[in-house]
Structure formats: C-alpha cells, structure tokens
C-alpha positions in Angstrom: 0.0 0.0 0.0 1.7 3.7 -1.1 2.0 5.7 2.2 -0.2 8.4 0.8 -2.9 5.9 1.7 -1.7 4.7 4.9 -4.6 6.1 6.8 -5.2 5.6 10.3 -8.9 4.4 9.5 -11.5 3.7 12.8 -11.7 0.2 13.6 -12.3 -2.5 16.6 -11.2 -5.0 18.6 -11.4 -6.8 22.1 -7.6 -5.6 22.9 -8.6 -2.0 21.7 -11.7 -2.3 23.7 -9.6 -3.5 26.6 -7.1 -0.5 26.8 -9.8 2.2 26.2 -11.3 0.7 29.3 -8.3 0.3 31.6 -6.7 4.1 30.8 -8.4 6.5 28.4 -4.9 8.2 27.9 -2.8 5.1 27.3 -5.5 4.4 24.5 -5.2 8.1 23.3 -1.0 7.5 22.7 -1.4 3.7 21.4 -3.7 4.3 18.7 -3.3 8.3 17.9 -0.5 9.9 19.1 2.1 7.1 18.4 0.7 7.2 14.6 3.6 7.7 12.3 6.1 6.9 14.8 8.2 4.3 12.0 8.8 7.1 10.1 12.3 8.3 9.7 11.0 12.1 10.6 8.4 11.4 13.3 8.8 14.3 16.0 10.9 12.5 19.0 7.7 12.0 21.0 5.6 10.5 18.2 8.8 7.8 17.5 9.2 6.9 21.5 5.3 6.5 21.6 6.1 4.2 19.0 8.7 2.3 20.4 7.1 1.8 23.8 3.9 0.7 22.3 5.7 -2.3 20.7 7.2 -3.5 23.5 5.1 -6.5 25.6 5.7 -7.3 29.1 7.1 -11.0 30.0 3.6 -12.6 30.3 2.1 -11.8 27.4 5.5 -12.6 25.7 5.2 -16.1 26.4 1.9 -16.6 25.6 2.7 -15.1 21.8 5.9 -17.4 21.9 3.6 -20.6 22.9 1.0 -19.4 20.5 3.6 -18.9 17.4 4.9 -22.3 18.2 1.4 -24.1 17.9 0.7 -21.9 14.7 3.6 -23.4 13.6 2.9 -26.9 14.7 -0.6 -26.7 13.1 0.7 -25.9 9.3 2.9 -28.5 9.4 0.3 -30.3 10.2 -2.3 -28.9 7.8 0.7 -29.5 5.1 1.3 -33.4 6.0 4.8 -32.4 7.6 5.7 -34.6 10.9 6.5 -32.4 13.7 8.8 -33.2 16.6 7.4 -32.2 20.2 11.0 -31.9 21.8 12.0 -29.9 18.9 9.3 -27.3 19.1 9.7 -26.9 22.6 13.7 -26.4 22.3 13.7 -23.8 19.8 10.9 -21.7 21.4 13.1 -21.7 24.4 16.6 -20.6 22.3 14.0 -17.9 20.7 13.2 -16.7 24.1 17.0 -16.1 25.1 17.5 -14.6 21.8 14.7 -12.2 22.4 15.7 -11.6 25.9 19.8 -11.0 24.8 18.5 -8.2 22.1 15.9 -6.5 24.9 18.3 -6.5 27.6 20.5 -4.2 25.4 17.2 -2.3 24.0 18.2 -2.6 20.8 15.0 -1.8 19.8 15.8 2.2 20.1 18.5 1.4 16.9 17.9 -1.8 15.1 15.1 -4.0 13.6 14.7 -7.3 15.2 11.8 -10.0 14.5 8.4 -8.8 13.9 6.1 -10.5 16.2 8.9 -9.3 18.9 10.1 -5.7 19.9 11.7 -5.6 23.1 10.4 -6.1 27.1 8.4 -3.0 29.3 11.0 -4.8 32.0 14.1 -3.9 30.8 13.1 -0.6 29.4 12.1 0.6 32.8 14.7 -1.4 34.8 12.2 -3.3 36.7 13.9 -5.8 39.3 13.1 -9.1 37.9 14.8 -12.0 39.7 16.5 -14.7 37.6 13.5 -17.6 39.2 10.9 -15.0 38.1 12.8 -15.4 34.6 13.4 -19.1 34.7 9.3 -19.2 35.8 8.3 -17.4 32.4 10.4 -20.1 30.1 8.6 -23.1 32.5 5.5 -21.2 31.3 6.0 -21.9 27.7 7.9 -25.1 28.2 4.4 -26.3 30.6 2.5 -25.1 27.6 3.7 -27.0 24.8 3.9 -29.9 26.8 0.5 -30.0 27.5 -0.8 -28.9 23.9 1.4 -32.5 23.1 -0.2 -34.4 25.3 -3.5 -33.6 24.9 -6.5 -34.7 22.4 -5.5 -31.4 19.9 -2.8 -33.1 18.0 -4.8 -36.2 17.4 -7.6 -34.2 16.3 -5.4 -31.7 14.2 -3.6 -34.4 11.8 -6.9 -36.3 11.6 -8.5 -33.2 10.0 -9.0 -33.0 6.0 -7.8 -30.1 3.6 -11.1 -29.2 3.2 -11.9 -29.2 7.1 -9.3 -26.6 7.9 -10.6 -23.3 8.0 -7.7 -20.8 9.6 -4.4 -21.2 11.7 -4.3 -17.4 13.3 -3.9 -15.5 9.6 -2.9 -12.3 11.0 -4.7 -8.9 11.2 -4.5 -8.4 7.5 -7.1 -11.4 7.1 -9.1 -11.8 9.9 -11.3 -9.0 9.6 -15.1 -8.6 9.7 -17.9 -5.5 9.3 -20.2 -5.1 12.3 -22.4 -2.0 11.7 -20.0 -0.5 9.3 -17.3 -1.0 11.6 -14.2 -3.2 10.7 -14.1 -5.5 13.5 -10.0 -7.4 14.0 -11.1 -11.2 15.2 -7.9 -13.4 14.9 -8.7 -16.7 15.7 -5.6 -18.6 16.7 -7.5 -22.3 15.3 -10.6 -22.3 13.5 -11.9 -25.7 11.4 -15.4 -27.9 10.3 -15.7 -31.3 12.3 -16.6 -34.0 10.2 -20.4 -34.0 10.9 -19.9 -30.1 9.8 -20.1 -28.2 13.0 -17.3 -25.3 12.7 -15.5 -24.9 16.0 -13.0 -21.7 16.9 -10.3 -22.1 19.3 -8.2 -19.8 21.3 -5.4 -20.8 23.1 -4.6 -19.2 26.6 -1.5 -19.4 28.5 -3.0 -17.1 31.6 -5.3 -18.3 34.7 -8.8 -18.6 33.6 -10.8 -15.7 34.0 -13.9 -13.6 32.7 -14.1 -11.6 30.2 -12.1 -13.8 27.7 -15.8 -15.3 26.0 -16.0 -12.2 24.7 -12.7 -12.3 22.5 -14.4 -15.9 20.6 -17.9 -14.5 20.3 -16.5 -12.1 18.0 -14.5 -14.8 16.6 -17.7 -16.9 15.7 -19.1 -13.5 14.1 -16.0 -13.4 11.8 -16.6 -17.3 10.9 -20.2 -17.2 10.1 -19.5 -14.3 8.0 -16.7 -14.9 6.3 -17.3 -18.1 5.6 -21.1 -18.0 5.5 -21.5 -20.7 8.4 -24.7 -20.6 10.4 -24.0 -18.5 13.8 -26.0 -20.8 15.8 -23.7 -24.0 14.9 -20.6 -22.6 15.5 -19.2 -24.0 18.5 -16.6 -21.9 20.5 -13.8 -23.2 22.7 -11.2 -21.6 25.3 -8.2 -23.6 26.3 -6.3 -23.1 29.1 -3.0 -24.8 28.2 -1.1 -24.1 31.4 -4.0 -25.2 33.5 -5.0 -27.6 31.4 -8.9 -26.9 31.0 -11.1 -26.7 28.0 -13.9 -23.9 28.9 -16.6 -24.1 25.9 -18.4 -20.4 25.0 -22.1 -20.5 24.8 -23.0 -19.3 21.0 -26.4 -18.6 20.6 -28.6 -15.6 20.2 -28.9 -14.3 23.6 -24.8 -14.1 23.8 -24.5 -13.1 20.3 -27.2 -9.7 21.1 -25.2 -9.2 24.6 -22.3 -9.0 22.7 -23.6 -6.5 19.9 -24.9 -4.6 22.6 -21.9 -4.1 24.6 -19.7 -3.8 21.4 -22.2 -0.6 19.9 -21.5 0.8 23.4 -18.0 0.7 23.2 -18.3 1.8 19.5 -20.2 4.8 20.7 -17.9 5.8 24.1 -14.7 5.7 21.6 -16.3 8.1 18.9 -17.1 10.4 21.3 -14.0 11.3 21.5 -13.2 11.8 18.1 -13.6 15.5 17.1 -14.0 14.3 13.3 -15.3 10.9 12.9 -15.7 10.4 9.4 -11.4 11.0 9.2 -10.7 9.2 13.2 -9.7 12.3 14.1 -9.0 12.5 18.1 -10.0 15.4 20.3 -7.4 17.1 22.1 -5.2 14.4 24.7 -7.0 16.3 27.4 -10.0 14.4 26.2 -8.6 11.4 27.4 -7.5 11.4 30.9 -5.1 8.9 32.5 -6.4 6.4 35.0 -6.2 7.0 38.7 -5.5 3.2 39.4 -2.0 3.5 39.7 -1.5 -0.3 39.5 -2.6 -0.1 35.9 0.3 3.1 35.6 2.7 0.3 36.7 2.0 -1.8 34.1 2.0 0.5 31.2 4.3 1.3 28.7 3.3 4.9 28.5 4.2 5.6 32.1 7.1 8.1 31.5 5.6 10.0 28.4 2.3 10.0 30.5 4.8 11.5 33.8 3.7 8.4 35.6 6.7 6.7 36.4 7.4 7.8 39.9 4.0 6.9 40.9 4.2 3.3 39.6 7.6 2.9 41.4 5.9 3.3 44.0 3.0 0.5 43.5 
C-alpha cells in the first residue's frame, strides 16, 4: 500500500476495547498519538510513543511465543509435515534467550529485530526481575507446549481434512469482519469444520482462567459465520487453558450473540465520542482522554514516562 494511503482508519477490537477501558490516555497515545512513529522524521515523542507501544511485558511474551509455536505446529500439520514435540519446545526456548539478549541491550531504540517481537516494558524501565521470576516465564512456555502435546489437539489436528481446515491465526491483515460498518480485527488462533460439519474456533490461553475472555471468541464466531457464510447458531466456541489444562466451551447462541452487539455498539459509541472528526478518526485534544487513577494499571504500562507516571508506579 503507497503511504499516501496509509490512513489511520476507525476500527475495533477486544484488545482495543480493553485499553480504552483500563486508561483513556494510554489508548489516546497507542492508537493516535504514536501514529507515524516508523517514520524516519516522526517528532521525537511521536517515535518513543512508538517504540514503547511495541514493547510486551514477560507474560504476554510467552503466551505469543507458545501461540507462534502451535501456529507453527498446526501448518505442518495442515501441510502433511511430521512435527517433533521436543524440537518445538527447544527452539521456542533458544528464541526466548535470543529475544531476551537483544531486549536486555534495548536494541529496539537502533535496530530491527523480528516482527512478532520488539523488546520487554521490563528492561526498558529497569524493573527488578529476579532470575526464578525469569526461569518461571520459560517453564511457562515449556508447561505449555507440553501439555498442547499431550493432549487430544494433536490427534484431532492431523486427523482433519484439507477441506476441514478453516484458519491457523492468519494475522490482522485477514481476519477482519464489518459489524455496523465498523471493521471488526477477530484473529482466531484455530478455526476448522468437524466432520459431521459443525465449525469450531479455538483460542489458546496461557493465563489463569478468568472472565471476560468469551468475549474475544464470540466475536470470533461472528467473523466465521461471515466470512465463511457458516450458520451462527452451529458454530461451537472453545477456550483452552494450556497451562492449567482446561477446556472452557463459550455458549454461542442468540442471547450471547445480542449481549455481545450490545456491549460492542457501546464501546463503538464511548470511543467516537471522543473523536472530534469521525468520518477522518480524528482524536480530540489528549485532554480528552484522561489517564487512569488506578496507579497499578500506571505500573503496568508502557506509556508511564511519556504520561509523567513513572514515579508513581515505582511506588505501587
């Protein structure tokens, strides 16, 4: 796409919907102020907005490491190739001290790296992180993939046929959707048609379970029936818990499917609000969007020295 029409076009997601809920300022710099921060002559605040938004803290890093690996695992498998368990979970552990070498030095101020990987909140700030609280994220992944092995999804996977596979998370330029004019992101991470033609969509989690994570798949079983012009009602929706090693299925029927419209044209509506020309997604003034008084959500944030935060979540 020419730059010219690199727009920063209105659109939604559960992770967008997340961050305009936790800190209305923290949403402000991810998705406005940041915008054009790759650019070689993007003001110095614009390009550190940019570079701080990248940057994940440890947990979420391994669950994108755990999740790239299954992706991974599951083309092979789509694609007839035999896959070695050990293998997998060897080389997503080298990645991870490859990843953490190239963050401890922040090169990601000066260099490219890998694309689904920019650098670690923990090392940007300094945060004391003790080498068990290190060694505890890699048992994360390495518990993961262990359990994905030994369960009922790699029997399942290599027993499915071309024409049962649906998706194997296709990235944000796919997995898109229209919800009341609005482009709606819905990645599913596994998506495919069981053999008496029931479509089931799959999200892997690496975190304890909680609420709020039905959500994320309901959306996801809007994207299927559209895109693929399944009926809503037969999609079945699953949430597994690798590290804990549950299976939570997502009720899919109408009553979910109108709460979820409902509370998705709400959150539609709050974001506009704040928009002082909608029809180009332009934002009203940062003072429109205040920062959150929970200061343990400031101590989580990237944005906490741009936002003049940072002493206060030192002291959380």
């Amino acid at each position: 796409m020419a730059r010219s029409n690199f727009t920063n076009d209105f659109s939604w997601s559960k992770s967008r919907h997340d961050k305009f809920q936790e800190c209305p300022r923290a949403y402000y710099f991810y998705y406005y102020r940041s915008w054009g921060g790759w650019e070689a002559r993007a003001e110095p605040e614009v390009r550190e907005l940019y570079v701080l938004k990248k940057l994940s803290n440890r947990y979420s890093w391994a669950g994108s490491v755990v999740h790239d690996a299954i992706r991974d695992v599951l083309l092979d498998w789509r694609a007839g190739r035999a896959v070695d368990g050990t293998k997998v979970e060897e080389q997503a552990l080298q990645l991870m001290r490859d990843d953490f070498r190239y963050s401890q030095g922040k090169g990601f101020w000066t260099q490219k790296y890998r694309k689904a990987f920019s650098g670690l909140v923990e090392h940007e700030y300094g945060e004391q992180v003790t080498n068990e609280e290190w060694r505890q994220n890699a048992d994360t992944v390495r518990t993961a993939l262990r359990w994905f092995f030994d369960s009922r999804w790699p029997e399942l996977a290599r027993g499915l046929k071309p024409d049962q596979w649906l998706e194997v998370d296709a990235g944000a330029s796919f997995s898109t959707f229209t919800l009341d004019g609005v482009k709606v992101f819905a990645i599913p991470d596994f998506a495919y048609v069981e053999a008496d033609g029931t479509p089931v969509v799959v999200d892997w989690k690496t975190g304890k379970v909680r609420d709020g994570y039905d959500e994320q798949v309901l959306g996801y079983s809007l994207y299927l029936s559209q895109r693929y012009g399944l009926p809503l009602e037969k999609v079945r929706a699953s949430l597994v818990y690798l590290n804990e090693g549950q299976e939570q299925h997502v009720r899919v029927d109408v009553e979910a499917m109108e709460g979820f419209k409902a509370r998705f044209t709400e959150s539609v509506a709050r974001m506009r609000e704040l928009l002082a020309d909608p029809a180009t997604n332009t934002p009203r003034d940062a003072s429109a969007f205040p920062p959150t008084e929970d200061s343990t959500a400031c101590a989580r944030c990237v944005f906490r020295r741009p936002c003049g935060r940072e002493a206060a979540a030192k002291e959380v």
